[in-house]
N, C-alpha and C positions, 0 to 999 in steps of 0.2 A: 424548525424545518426538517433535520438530521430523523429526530424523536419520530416526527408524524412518519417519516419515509419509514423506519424501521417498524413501526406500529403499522403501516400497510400492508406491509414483506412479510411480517410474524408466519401468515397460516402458509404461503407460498412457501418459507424456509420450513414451516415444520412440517408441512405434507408432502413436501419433494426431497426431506433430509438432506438439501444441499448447504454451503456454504455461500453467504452473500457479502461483497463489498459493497456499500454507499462510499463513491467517494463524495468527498467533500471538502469542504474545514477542515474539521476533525473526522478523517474518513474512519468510517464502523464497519466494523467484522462480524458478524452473525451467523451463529452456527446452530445446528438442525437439533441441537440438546437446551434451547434456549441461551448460549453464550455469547454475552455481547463485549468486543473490545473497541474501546473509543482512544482512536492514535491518539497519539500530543507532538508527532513529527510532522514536519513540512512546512510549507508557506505558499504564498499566490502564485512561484511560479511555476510553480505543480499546473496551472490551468488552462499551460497551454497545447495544442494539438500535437498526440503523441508519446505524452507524459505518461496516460493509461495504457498505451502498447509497449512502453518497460515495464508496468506495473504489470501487466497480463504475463510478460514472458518470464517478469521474475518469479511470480509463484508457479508457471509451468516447470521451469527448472530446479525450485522445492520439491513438487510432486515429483517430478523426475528423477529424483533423489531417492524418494519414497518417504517422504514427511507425511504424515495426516494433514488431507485438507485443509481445516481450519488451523493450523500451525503454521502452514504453509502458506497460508492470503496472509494469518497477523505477523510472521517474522517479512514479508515481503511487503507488505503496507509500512511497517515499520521502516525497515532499512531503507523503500522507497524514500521514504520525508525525511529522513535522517542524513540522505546523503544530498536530496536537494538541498536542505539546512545547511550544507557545506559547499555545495555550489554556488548558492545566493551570496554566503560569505564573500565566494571569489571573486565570484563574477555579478552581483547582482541580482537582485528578483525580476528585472525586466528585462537584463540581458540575458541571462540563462534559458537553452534550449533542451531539449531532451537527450539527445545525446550526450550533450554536455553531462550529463547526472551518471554517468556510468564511469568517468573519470575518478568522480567521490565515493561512487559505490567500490570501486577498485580501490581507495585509499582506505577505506571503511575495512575491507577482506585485509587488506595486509597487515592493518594495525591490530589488529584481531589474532594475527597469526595462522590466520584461512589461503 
């Protein structure tokens, strides 16, 4: 399903040189030189509404940074699922809301030393 979606996008990513997220499952990062990353972070309760407007604001606030694009979706796709993975822990996969995942993103930054 993931495969077909990024085999439609290919000439879209490579004639508009953007960066593209699919999310998903295992959400894919695709970039305008043909690079593809496939997470291995997150779980179901990534799917619920609003989950994708931390995922959008976190890679706004990479580029904001001044990360390259594509660095910018895959370190923010990543810590995205990585810190839901530690919400689900606390609270569940079906109890967990989106804000709630900012709690784990902030344990994430400080264990890190960020």
């Amino acid at each position: 399903e993931m495969s077909a979606s990024l085999v439609g996008s290919e000439m879209c990513i490579r004639d508009s040189r953007c960066v593209v997220v699919l999310k998903g499952h295992r959400t894919i990062v695709a970039g305008p030189q043909g690079e593809v990353f496939c997470n291995t972070t997150g779980n179901p309760g990534l799917s619920r509404g609003g989950s994708g407007d931390i995922l959008a604001g976190m890679t706004a606030a990479f580029l904001g940074q001044g990360l390259d694009p594509l660095y910018a979706a895959v370190c923010a796709v990543w810590l995205h699922g990585a810190a839901a993975d530690r919400c689900a822990a606390r609270l569940g996969q079906y109890g967990m809301l989106p804000h709630d995942i900012l709690y784990d993103l902030g344990t994430i930054f400080v264990n890190s030393g960020r």
